[in-house]
C-alpha positions as CSV (number, residue, x, y, z in Angstrom):
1,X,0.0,0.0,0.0
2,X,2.4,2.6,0.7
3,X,5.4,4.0,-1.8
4,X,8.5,6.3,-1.6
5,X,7.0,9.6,0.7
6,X,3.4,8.2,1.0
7,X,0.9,6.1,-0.1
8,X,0.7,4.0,-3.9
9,X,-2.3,5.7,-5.7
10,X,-4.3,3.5,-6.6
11,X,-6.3,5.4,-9.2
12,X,-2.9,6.5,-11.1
13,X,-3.4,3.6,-13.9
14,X,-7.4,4.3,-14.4
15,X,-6.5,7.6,-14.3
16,X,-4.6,7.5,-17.4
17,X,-5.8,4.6,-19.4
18,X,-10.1,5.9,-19.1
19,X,-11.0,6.7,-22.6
20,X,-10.2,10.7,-22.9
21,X,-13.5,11.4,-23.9
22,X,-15.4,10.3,-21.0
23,X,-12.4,11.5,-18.5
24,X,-13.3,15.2,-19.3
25,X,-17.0,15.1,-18.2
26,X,-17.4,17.3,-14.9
27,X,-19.8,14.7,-13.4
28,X,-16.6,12.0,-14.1
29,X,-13.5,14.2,-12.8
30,X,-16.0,15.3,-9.4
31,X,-16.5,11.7,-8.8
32,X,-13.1,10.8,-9.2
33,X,-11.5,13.7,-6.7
34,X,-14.6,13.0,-4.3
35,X,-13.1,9.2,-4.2
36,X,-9.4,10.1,-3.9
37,X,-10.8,12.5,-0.9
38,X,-12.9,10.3,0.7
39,X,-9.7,8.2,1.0
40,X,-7.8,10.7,2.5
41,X,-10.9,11.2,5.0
42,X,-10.9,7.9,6.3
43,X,-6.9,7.1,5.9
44,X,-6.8,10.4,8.2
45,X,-9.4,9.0,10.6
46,X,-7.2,6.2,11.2
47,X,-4.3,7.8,12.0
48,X,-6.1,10.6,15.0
49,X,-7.3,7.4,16.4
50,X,-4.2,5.5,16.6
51,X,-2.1,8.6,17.5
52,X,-5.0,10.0,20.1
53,X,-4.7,6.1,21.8
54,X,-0.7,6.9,21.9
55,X,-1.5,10.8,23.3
56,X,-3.5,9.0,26.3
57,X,-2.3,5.8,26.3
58,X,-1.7,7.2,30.3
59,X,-4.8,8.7,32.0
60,X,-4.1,12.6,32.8
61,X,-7.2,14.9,34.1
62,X,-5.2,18.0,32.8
63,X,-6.3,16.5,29.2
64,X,-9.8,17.5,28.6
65,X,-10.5,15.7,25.2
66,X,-13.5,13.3,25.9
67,X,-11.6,10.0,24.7
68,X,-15.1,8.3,24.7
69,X,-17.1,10.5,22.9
70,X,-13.9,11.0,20.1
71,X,-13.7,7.5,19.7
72,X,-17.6,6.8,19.4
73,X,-17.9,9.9,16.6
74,X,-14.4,8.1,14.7
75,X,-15.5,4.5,14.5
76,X,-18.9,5.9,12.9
77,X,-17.6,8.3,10.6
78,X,-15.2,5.4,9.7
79,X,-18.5,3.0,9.0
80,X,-20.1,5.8,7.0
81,X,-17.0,6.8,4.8
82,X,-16.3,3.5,4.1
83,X,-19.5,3.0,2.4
84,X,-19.2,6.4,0.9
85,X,-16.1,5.0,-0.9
86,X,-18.0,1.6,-2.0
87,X,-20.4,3.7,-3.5
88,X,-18.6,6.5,-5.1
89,X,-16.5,3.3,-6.6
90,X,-19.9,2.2,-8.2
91,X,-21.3,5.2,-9.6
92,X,-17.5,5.7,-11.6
93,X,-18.9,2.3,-13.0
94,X,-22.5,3.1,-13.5
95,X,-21.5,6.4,-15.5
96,X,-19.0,5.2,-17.6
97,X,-20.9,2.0,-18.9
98,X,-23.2,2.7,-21.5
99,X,-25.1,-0.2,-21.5
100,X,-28.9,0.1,-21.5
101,X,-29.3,-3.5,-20.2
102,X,-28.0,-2.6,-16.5
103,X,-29.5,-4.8,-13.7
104,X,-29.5,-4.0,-10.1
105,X,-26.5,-2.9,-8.4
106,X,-25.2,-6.0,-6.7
107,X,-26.4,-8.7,-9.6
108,X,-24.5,-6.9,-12.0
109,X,-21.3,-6.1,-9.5
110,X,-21.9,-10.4,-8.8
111,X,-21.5,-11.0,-12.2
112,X,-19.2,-8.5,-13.4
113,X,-16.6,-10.0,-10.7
114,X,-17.3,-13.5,-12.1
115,X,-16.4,-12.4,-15.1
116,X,-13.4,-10.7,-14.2
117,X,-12.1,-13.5,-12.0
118,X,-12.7,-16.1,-14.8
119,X,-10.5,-13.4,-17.2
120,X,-7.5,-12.8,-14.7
121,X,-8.1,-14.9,-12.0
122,X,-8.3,-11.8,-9.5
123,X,-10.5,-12.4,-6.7
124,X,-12.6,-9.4,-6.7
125,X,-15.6,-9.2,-4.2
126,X,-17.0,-7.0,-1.6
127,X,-17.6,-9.4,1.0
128,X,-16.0,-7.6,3.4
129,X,-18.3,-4.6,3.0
130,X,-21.8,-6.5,3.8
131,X,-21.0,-6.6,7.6
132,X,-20.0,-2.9,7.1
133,X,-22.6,-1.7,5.1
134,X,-25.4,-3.4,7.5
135,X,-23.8,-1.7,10.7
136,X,-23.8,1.3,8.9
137,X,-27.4,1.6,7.6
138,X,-28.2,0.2,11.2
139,X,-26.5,3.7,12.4
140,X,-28.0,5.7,10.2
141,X,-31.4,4.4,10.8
142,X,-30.9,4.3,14.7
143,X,-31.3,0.5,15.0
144,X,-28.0,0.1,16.2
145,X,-25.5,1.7,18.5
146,X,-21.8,1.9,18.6
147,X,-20.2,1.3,22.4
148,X,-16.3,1.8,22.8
149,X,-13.9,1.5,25.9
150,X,-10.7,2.1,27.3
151,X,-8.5,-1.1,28.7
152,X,-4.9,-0.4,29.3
153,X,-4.7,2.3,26.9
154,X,-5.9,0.9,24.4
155,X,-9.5,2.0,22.6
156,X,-12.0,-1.2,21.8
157,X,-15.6,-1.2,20.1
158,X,-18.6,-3.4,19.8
159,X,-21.6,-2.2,17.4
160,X,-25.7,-3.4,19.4
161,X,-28.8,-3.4,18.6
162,X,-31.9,-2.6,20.3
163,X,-31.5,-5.7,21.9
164,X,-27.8,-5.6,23.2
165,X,-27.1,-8.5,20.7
166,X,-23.1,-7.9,18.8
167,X,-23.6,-6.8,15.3
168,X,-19.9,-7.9,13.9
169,X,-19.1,-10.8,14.0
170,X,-16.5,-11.5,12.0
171,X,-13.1,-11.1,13.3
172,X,-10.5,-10.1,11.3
173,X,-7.6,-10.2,13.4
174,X,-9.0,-7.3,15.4
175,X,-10.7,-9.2,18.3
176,X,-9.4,-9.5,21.6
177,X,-8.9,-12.9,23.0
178,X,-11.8,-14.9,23.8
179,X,-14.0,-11.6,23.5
180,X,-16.6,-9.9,21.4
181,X,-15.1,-6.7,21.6
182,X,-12.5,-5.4,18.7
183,X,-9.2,-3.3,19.0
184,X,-10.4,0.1,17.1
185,X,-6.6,0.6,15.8
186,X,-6.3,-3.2,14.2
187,X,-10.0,-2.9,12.8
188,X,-9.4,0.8,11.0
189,X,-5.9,-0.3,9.8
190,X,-7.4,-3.7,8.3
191,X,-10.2,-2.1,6.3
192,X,-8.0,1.0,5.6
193,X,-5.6,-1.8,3.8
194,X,-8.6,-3.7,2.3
195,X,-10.5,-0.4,0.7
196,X,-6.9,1.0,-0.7
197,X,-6.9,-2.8,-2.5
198,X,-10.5,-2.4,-3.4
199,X,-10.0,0.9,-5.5
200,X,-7.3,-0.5,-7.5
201,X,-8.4,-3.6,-8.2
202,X,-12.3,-2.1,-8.9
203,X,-11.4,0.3,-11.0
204,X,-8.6,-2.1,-12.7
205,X,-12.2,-4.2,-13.3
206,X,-13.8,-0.9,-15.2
207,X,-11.4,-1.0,-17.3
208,X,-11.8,-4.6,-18.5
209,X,-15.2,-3.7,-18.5
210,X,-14.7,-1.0,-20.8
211,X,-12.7,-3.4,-23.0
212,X,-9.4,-0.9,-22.7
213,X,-6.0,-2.2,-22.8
214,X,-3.7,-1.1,-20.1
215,X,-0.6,-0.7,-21.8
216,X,1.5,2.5,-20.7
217,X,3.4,1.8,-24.2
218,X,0.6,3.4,-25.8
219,X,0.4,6.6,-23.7
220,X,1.2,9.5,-25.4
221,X,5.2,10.6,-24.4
222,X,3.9,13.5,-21.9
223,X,1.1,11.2,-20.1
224,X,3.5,8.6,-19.8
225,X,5.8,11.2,-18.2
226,X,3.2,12.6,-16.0
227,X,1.9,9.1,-15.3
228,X,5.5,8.3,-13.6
229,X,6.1,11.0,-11.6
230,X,6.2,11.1,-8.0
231,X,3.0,13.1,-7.6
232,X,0.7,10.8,-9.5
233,X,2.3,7.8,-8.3
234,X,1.9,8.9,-4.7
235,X,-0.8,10.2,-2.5
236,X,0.9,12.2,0.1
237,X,-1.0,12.3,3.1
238,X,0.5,14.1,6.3
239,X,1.4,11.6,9.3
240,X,1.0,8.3,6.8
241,X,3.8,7.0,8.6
242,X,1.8,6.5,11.5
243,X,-0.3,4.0,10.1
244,X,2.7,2.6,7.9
245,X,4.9,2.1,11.0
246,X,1.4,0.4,13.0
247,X,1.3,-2.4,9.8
248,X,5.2,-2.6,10.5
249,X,4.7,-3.3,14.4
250,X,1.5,-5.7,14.1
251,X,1.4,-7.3,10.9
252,X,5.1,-8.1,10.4
């Protein structure tokens, strides 16, 4: 995920191999800044929460920053922006595929990945956002509530319904031992990693869609150039490190 002085864009080969045409609309160039930005929004998210858990890892009263209350708002802004990222990634699809035959959103992602797979054996999917996207509409909708707490320093979460019943269950590698509650830091860093991966290899899937070859030996000399350079190849994004160096610590 990351590259020399911050993190690989993944949008740097769709960004230069979408047909010209389409990639000069205003409706295609807003949706494709609002994705990169939403990125940076959630990727920044991640890092105030593992830094803040660092900042008070020792309780002081001279602090006055409600760790509760910050770490409530983060993990639901993270569940919201991460399906504002699933479905910006969809509407890039749905506007530059001209087909009049579209079915409903999740047939046609279902067997547009099958497709895909079949061609270059690339396990596309978004099962990892149906437990997301289900805690999130629950959120929205007030059907569900996100409880955090503090043990040791470290920040954990659990998302209830109405009837105190755990609403993920899937563990990651973000549990804590023989519990139900999950490490904020280890969940936000996994789905951080997983939705950089999803960009690329979703919009590497419009492309094949689109039936455009992704060779960068048929780029015009000055797109190639600009295509190589540090700033398209990199999203710079202040404090990256600290999320770099977590994946370093926890991961290795």
């Amino acid at each position: 995920m990351f590259n020399e002085g911050g993190i690989e864009n993944p949008m740097n080969d769709f960004n230069y191999h979408v047909p010209l045409e389409r990639a000069s609309d205003e409706k295609f160039i807003w949706l494709t800044k609002n994705l990169q930005a939403n990125f940076y929004k959630i990727f920044s998210c991640a890092i105030n929460l593992v830094q803040l858990q660092s900042d008070y890892a020792e309780e002081d009263k001279s602090k006055t920053l409600n760790t509760q209350t910050f770490s409530v708002n983060s993990v639901e802004y993270f569940f919201i922006k991460v399906n504002t990222i699933f479905e910006l990634c969809y509407q890039i699809y749905d506007f530059l595929d001209d087909n009049t035959g579209k079915k409903k959103k999740f047939d046609r992602l279902d067997d547009g990945f099958k497709r895909y797979a079949e061609k270059t054996k690339v396990d596309l999917n978004y099962a990892w956002y149906k437990e997301i996207n289900e805690v999130r509409n629950r959120i929205i909708h007030g059907g569900c509530s996100i409880k955090t707490f503090n043990e040791n320093g470290r920040f954990l979460f659990q998302a209830y319904d109405l009837n105190l019943n755990e609403r993920i269950c899937t563990d990651g590698g973000y549990f804590k031992k023989d519990s139900n509650l999950i490490y904020i830091d280890h969940y936000m860093v996994f789905f951080v990693s997983v939705i950089h991966w999803y960009i690329k290899e979703f919009l590497s899937f419009v492309l094949y869609e689109l039936c455009v070859d992704v060779d960068d030996g048929k780029l015009e000399p000055f797109h190639k150039m600009m295509k190589d350079s540090g700033s398209s190849r990199v999203w710079s994004i202040s404090q990256f490190e600290i999320i770099r160096d977590f994946l370093d610590e926890n991961c290795a």
